[in-house]
Structures are given as structure tokens and as C-alpha cells.
MARDOBA-945865 format. One record per residue: residue in three letters; x negated, z negated, y negated of N, C-alpha, C, O in turn. Coordinates in steps of 0.05 Angstrom, whole numbers, padded with zeros to 5 digits, always signed. Each point is the difference from the previous one (the first is absolute). Layout:
REM residues N
ALAXZYXZYXZYXZY
...
This chain:
REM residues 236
UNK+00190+00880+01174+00019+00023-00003-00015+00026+00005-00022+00004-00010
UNK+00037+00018+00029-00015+00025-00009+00012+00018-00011+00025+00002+00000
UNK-00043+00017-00012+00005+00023-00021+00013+00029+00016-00003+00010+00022
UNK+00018-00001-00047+00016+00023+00013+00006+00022-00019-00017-00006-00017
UNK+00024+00020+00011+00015+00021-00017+00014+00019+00015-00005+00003+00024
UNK+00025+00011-00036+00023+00010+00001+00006+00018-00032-00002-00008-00023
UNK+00012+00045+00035+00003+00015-00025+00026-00002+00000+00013+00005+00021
UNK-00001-00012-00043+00037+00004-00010-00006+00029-00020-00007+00000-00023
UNK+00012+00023+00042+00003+00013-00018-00034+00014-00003-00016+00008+00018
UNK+00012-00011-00051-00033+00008-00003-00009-00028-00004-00025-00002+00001
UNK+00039-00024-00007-00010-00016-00005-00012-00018+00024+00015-00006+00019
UNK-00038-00001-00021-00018-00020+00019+00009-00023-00009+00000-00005-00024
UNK+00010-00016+00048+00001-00023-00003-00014-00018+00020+00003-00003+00024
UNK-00020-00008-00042-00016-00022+00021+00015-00024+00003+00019-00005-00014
UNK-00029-00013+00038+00015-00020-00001-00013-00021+00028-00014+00008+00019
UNK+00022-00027-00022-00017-00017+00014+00025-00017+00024+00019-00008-00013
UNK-00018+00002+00038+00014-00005+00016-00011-00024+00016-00023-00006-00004
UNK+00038-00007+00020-00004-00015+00023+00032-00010+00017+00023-00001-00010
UNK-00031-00004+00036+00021-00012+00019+00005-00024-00006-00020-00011-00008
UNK+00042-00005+00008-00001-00024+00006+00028-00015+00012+00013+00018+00012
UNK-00003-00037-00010+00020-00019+00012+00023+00007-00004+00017-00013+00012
UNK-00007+00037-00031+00024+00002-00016+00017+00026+00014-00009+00023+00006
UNK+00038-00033-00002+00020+00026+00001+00005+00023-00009+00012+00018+00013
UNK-00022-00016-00036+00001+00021-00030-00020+00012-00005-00019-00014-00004
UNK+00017+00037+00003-00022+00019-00022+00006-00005-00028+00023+00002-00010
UNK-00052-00010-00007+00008-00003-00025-00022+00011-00018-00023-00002+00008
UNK+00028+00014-00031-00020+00019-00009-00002-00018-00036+00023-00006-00006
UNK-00036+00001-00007-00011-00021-00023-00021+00017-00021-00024+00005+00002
UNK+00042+00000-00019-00026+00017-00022-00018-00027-00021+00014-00014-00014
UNK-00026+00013+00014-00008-00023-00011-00016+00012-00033-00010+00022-00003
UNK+00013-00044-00019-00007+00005-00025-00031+00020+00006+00007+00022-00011
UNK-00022-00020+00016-00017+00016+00005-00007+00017+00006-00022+00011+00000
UNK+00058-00003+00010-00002+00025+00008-00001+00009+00035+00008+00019+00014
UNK-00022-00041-00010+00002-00001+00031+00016+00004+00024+00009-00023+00003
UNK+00000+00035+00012+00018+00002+00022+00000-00013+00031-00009+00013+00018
UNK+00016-00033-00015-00003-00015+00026+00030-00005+00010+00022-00002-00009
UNK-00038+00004+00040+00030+00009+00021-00004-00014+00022-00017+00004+00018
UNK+00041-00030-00021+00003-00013+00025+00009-00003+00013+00021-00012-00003
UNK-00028+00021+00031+00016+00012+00028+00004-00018+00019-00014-00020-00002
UNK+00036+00022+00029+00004-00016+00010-00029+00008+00024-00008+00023+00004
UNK+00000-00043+00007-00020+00005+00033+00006+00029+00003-00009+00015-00017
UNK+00020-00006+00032+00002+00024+00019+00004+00018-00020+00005+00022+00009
UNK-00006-00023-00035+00012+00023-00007-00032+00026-00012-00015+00000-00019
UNK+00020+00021+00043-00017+00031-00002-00009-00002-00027+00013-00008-00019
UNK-00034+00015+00019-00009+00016-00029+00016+00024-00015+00010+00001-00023
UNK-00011+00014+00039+00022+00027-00003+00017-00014-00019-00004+00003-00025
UNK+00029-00022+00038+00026-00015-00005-00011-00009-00036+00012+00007-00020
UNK-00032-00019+00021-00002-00010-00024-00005+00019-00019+00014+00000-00020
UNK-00034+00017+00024-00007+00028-00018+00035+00022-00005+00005+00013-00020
UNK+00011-00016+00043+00021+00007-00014+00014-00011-00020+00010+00011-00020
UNK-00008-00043+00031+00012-00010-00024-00010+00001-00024+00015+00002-00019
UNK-00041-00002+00015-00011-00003-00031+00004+00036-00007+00007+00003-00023
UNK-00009+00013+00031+00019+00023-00007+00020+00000-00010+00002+00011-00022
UNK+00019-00023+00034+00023+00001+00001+00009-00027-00029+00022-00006-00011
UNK-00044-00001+00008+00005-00022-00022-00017+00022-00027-00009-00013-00019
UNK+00007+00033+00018-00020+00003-00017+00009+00005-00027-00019+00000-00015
UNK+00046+00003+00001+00021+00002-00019-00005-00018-00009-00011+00003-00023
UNK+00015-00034+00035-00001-00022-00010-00035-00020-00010-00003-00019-00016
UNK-00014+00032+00030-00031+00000-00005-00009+00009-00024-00016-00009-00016
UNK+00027+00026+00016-00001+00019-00023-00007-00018-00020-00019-00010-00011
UNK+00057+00011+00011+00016-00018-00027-00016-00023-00013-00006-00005-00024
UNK+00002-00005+00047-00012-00027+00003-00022+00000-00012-00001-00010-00023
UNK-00024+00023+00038-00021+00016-00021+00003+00002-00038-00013-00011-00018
UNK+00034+00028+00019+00004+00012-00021+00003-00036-00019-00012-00005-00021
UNK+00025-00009+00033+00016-00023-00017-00030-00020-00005-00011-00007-00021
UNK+00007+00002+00044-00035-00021-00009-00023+00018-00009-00022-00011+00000
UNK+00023+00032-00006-00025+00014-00011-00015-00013-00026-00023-00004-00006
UNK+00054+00001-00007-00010-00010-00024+00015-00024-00007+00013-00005-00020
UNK-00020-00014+00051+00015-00031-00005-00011-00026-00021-00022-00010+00000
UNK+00037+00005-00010-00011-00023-00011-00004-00031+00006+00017-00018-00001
UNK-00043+00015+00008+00000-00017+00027+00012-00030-00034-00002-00002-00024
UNK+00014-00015+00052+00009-00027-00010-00022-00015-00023-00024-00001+00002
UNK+00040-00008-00022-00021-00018-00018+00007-00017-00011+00020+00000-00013
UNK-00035-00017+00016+00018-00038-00006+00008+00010-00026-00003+00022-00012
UNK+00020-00053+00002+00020-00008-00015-00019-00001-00024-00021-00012+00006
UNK+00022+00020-00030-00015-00013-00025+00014-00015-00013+00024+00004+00002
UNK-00032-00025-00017+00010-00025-00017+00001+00006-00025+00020-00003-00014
UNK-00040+00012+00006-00012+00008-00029+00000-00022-00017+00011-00004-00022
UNK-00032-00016+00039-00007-00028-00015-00040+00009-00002-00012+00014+00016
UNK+00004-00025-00035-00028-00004-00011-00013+00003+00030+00012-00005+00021
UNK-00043+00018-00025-00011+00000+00027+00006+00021+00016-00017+00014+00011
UNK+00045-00013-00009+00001+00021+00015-00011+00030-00007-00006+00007-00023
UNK+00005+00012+00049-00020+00024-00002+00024+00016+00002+00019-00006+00013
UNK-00021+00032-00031+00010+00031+00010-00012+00024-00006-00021+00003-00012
UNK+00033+00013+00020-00022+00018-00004+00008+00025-00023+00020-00001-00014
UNK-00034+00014+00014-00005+00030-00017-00012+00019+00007-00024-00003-00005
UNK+00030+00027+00017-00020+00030+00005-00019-00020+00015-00022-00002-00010
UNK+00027-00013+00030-00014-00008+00019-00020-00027+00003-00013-00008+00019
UNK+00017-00002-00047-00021-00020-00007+00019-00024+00004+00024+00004+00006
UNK-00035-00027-00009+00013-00035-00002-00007-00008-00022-00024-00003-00006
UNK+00050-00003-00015-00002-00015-00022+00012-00018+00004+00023+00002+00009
UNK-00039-00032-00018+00015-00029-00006+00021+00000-00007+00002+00023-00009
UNK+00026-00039+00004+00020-00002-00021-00002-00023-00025+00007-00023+00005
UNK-00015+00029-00030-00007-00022-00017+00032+00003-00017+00005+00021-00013
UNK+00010-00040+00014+00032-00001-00012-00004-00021-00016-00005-00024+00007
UNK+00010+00039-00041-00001-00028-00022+00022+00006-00025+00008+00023-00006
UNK-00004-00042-00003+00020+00001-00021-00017+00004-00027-00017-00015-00010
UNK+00032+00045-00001-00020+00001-00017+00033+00016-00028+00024-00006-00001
UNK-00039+00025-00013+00012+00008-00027+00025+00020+00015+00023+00003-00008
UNK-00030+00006+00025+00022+00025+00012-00006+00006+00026-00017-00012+00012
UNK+00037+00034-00001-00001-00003+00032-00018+00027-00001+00006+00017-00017
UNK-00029-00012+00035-00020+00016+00003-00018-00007+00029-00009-00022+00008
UNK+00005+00048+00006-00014+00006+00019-00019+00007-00009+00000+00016-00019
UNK-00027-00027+00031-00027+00012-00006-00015-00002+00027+00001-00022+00011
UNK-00016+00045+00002-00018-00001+00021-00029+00008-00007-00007+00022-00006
UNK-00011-00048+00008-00025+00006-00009-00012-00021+00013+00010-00022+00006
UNK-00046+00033+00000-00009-00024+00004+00001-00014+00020-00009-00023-00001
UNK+00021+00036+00026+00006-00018+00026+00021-00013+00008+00005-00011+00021
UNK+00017+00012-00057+00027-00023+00000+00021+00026-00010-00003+00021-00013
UNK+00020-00031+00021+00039+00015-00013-00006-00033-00016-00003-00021+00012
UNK+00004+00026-00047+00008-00014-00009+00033+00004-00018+00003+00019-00016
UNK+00016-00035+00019+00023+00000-00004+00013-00026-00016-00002-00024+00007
UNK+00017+00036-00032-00004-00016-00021+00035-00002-00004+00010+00023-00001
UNK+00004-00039+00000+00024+00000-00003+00010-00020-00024-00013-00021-00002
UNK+00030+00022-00012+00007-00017-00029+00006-00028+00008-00007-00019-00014
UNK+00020+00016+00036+00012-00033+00013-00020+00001+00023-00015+00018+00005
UNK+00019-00046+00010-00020-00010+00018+00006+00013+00012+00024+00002+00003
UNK-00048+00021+00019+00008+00020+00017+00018-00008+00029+00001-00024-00001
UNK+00004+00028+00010+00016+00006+00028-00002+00021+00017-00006+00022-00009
UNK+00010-00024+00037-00010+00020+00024+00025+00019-00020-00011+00007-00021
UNK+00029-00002+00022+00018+00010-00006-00011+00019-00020-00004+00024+00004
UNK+00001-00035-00021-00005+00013-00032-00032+00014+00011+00000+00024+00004
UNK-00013-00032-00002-00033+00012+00016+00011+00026+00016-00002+00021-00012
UNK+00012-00022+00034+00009+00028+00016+00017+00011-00015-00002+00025+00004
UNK+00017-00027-00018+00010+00031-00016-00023+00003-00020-00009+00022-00005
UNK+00001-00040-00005-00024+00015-00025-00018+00021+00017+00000+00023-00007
UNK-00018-00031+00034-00014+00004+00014+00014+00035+00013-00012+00021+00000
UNK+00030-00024+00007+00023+00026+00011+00005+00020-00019+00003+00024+00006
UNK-00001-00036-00032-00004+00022-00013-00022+00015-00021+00001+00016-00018
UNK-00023-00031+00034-00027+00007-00016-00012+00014+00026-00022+00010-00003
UNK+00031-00008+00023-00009+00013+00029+00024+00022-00009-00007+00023+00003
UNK+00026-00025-00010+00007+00034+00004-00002+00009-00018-00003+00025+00003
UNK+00002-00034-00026-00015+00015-00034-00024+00022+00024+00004+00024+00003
UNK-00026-00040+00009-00020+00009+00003+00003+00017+00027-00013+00021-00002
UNK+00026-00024+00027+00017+00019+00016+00001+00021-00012-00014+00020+00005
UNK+00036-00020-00028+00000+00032-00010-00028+00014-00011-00006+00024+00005
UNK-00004-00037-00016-00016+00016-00011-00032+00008+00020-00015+00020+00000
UNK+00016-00045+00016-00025+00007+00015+00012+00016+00029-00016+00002+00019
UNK+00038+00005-00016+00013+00016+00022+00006+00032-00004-00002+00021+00012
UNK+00008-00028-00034+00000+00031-00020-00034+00017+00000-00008+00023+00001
UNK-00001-00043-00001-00036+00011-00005-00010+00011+00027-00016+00019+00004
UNK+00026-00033+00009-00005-00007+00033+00010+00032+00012-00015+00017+00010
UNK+00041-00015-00015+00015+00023+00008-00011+00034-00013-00001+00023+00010
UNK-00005-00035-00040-00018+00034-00008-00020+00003+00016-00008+00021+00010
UNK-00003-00045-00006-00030+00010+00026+00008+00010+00018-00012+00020+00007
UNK+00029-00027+00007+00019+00002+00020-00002+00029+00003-00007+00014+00019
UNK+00015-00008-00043+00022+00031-00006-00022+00022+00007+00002+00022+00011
UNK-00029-00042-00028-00020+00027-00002-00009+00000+00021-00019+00016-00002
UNK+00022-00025+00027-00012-00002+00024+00023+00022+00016-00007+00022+00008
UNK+00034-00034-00003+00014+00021+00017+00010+00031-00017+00009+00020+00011
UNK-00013-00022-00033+00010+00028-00007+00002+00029+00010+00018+00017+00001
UNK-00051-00021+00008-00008+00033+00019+00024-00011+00022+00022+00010-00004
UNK-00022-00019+00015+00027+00005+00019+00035+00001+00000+00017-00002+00017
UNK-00020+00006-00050+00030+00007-00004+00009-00025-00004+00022+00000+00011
UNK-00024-00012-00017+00021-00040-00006+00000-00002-00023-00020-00006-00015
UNK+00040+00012+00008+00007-00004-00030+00002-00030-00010+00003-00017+00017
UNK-00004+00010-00046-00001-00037-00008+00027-00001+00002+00017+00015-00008
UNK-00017-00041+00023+00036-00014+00015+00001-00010-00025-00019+00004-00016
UNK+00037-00014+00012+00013-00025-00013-00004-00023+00005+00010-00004+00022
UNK-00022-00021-00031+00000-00027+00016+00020-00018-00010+00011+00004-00022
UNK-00004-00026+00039+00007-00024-00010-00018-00024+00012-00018+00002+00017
UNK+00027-00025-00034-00015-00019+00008+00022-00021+00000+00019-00001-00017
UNK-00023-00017+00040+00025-00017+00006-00016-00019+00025-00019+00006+00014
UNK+00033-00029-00014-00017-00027+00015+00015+00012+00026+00022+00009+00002
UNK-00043-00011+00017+00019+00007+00036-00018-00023+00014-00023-00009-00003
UNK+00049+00000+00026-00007-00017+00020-00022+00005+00018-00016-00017+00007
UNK+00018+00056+00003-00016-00005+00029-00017+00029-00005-00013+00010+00018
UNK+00016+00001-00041-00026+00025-00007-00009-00001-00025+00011-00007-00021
UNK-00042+00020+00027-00011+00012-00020+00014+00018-00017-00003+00001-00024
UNK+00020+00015+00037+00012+00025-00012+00000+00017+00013-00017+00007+00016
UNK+00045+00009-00024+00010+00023+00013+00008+00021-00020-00001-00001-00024
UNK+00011+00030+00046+00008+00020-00017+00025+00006+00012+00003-00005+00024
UNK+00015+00014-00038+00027-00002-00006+00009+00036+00020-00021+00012+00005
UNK+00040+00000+00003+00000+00028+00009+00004+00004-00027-00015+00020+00001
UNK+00019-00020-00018-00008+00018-00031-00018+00001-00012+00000+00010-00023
UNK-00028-00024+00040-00019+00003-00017-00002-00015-00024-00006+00012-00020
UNK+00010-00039+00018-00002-00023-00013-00018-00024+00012+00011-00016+00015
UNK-00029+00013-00019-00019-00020+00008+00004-00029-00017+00001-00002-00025
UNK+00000-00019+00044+00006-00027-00007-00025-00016+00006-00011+00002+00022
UNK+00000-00018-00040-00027-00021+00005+00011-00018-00008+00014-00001-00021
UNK-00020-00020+00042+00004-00026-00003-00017-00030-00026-00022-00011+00003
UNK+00037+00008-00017-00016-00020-00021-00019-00013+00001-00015-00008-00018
UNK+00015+00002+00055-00017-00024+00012-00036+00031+00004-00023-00006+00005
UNK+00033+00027-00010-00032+00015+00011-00014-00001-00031-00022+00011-00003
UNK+00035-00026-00023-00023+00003-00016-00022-00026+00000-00019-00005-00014
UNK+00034-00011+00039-00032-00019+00008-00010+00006+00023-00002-00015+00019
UNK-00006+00041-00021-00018+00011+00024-00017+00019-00019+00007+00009-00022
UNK-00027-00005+00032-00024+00012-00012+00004+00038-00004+00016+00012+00014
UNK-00028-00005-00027+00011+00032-00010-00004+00020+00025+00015+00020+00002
UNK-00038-00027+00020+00003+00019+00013+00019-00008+00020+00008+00018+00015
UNK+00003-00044-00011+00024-00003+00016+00032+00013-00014+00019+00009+00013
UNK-00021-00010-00040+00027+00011-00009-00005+00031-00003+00019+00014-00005
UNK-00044-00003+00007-00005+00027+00001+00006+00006+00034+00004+00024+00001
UNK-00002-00033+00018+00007+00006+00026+00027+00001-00001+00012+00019+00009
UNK-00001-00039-00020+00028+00000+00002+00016+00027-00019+00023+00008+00000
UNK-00036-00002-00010+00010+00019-00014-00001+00022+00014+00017+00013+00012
UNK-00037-00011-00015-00008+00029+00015+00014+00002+00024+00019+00016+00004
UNK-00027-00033+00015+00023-00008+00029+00029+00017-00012+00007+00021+00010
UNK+00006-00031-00030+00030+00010-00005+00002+00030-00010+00020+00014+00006
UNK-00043-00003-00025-00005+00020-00004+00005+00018+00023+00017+00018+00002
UNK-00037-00028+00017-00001+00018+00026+00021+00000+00019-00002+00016+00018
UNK+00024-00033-00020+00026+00006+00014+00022+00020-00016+00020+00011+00008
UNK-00035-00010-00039+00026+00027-00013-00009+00028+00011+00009+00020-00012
UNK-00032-00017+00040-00010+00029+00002+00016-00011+00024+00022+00009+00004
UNK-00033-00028+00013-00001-00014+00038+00021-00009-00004+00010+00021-00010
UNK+00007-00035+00009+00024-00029+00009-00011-00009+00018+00000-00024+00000
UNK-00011+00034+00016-00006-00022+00031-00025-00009+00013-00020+00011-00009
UNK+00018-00019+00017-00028-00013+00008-00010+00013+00019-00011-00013+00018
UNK+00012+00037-00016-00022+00024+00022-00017-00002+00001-00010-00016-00015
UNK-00008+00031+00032-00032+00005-00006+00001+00020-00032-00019+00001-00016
UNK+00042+00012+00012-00011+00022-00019+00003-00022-00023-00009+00009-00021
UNK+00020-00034+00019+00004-00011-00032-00029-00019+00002-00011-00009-00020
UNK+00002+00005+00042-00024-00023+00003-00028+00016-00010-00016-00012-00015
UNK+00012+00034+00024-00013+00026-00011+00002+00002-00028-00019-00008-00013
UNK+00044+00022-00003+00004-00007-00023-00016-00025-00013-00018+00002-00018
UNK+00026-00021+00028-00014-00028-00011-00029+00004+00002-00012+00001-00022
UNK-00006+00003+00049-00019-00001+00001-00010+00025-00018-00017-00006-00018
UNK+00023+00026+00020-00010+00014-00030+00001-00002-00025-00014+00015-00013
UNK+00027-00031+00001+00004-00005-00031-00012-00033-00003-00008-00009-00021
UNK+00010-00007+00051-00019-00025-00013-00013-00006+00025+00016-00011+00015
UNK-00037+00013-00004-00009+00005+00026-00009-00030+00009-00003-00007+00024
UNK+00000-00009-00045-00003-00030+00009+00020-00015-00002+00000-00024-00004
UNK+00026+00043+00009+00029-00018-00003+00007-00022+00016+00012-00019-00009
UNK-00024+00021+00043-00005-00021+00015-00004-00028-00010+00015-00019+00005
UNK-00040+00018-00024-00014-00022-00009+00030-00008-00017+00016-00016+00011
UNK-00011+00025-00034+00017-00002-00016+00022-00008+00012+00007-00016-00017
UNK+00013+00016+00039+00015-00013+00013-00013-00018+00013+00014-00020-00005
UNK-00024+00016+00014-00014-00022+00018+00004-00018-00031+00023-00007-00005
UNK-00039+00001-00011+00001-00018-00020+00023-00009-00011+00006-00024-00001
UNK+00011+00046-00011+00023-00008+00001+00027-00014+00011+00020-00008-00013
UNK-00030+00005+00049+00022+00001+00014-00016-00035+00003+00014-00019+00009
UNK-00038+00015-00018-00010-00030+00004+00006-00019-00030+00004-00024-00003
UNK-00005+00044-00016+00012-00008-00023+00017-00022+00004+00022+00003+00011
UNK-00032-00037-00022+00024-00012-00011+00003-00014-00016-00020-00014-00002
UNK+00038+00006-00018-00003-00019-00027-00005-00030+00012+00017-00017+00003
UNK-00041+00015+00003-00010-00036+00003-00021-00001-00026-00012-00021-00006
């Protein structure tokens, strides 16, 4: 494939192209972020650089939507053995019938203690709600750092919620309501500190310009790394 870019506007969009067998120009934002454009044989360079112009609304969007995608992650059982995680680590699942129902993470294991013989069933809600006990409180912590970081530039503390989502990390609302997803308190602190901050920096930007990527690169200058990890992030 070869490389190309194209300005919509002030925004630079790179993007990667080739000819091939097909009737159709077709333009493909891929989870990564990536932009690839597949053209029929004959079709000009020009022709194609207009179109990815002329697509650039939707690039955008697109952008904007996998920034903070949550890549796919198998099915859990929540039978013995199995692994999940916490702020980034892998703990065993040890499930036993004991005096009362109780979550404990220590030690390398989620040990989980239920009054009757446990069940996947009874295990994932104990488990769900000992991850958002700790969601709030280690997201709350997460976000004062947050705060003390964008303040000099006028970002006042949003409001959060926390709520399970299919296909993001989290977003910010046009009122300035920031949403994190239940599934980022098994990602490690400087991954849920990106994600934050990331949303922080759309209550100054909304959009993914050079001027909001700037923003980012000033308040966390190794933010690159920090998505990169994140975006490989998966519960195995």
C-alpha cells in the first residue's frame, strides 16, 4: 500500500491507499485509527485525495468513536482457575462455600465466598459489585489527579458516572458529564488516568484537531504509550 495525506480543513489526515480489481472507491477507518482507501485500477491520485476530503466529516466521527474503543474480550465463566483482572494485574478465581457472601482480592487470587455451593451466576454479581464498590472510589482518586493536572487551563471537575458499555472506554456528554466504563477498573491507573484526562480534554476541544492532540500532549506527553496499551488491553 502507499502513503498519503490530505488537510480537511486544519485537520491532517493520513491515510494509506492502493488500486485494485474493484468498481467502487471505498474508504475503511480501522480500530487503530488507521485510514485505508481502496480504489478501482485507473483511478488518479487527485480523484482519491478528493474523495478522502470529501469523506472527512465521517473520519472524523469515526476517529472520534474508536479513540477510546474497547477492543473485544472473551466470554468469562466465573468457574475456579479462571483469571481476571484488577488496575491491570491477573488474579486467579478461588470460589468456595463458606459463612457469608464476600469478595476478597489478595495474594494473586479474587477469593469469593458465598453461603450455598457457589455458581457462575452468584460469583459475577458478587464479583460486579466489588469492581464497582472499587470503580467509584479508585476513579474518584483518579479524576482529583486528573483535576490537578488540567486546572491551569480552565476545566473545571465534571461530574462522572460509571456504567458497563459495550464499545468505549468512556465519553463526555455536550454537558459536560463524563461516563467510564466499569470494565476500565481492570486496566492499570495510568491507563484509566488517560482515559480521563482524554475526556477532560474534550470539555475545552470536542474534536480531535491538532489543537486537542496538543492539549493532550501537554498535560500527559507520554499519552501515546498510554493508548497504545490500552487499545491492546484484554481480559484473558
Amino acid at each position: 500500500m502507499e502513503r498519503d495525506n490530505v488537510c480537511w480543513g486544519r485537520i491532517k489526515i493520513p491515510y494509506f491507499y492502493e488500486h485494485s480489481k474493484r468498481k467502487l472507491l471505498a474508504i475503511t477507518v480501522h480500530p487503530d485509527l488507521t485510514v485505508e482507501v481502496r480504489a478501482p485500477l485507473d483511478t488518479p491520485l487527485e480523484a482519491i485525495r478528493q474523495r478522502v476530503v470529501k469523506r472527512g466529516p465521517w473520519i472524523q466521527k469515526a476517529w472520534r468513536e474508536f479513540e477510546l474503543y474497547l477492543p473485544k474480550q472473551p466470554p468469562r465463566r466465573y468457574i475456579n482457575g479462571e483469571t481476571h483482572r484488577y488496575l491491570g494485574r491477573q488474579y486467579r478465581l478461588r470460589a468456595d462455600r463458606g459463612k457469608g457472601n464476600s469478595v476478597k482480592c489478595l495474594r494473586g487470587f479474587f477469593l469469593v465466598t458465598t453461603t450455598s455451593e457457589p455458581n457462575p451466576g452468584q460469583v459475577q454479581a458478587l464479583m460486579e459489585d466489588w469492581y464497582r464498590c472499587h470503580a467509584y472510589h479508585v476513579f474518584h482518586e483518579r479524576l482529583a489527579e486528573c483535576c490537578k493536572v488540567i486546572s491551569l487551563e480552565g476545566i473545571k471537575k465534571p461530574p462522572i458516572t460509571i456504567r458497563k458499555m459495550k464499545t468505549r472506554w468512556g465519553s463526555c456528554s455536550s454537558k459536560g458529564r463524563v461516563t467510564l466504563n466499569l470494565e476500565l477498573i481492570k486496566a492499570s491507573k495510568e491507563c484509566i488516568d488517560y482515559v480521563i484526562l482524554h475526556e477532560l480534554c474534550h470539555l475545552k476541544v470536542p474534536s480531535h484537531g491538532p489543537k486537542f492532540w496538543r492539549l493532550m500532549a501537554k498535560l500527559m506527553p507520554d499519552y501515546e504509550e498510554r493508548r497504545r496499551r490500552l487499545n491492546l488491553f484484554a481480559d484473558v
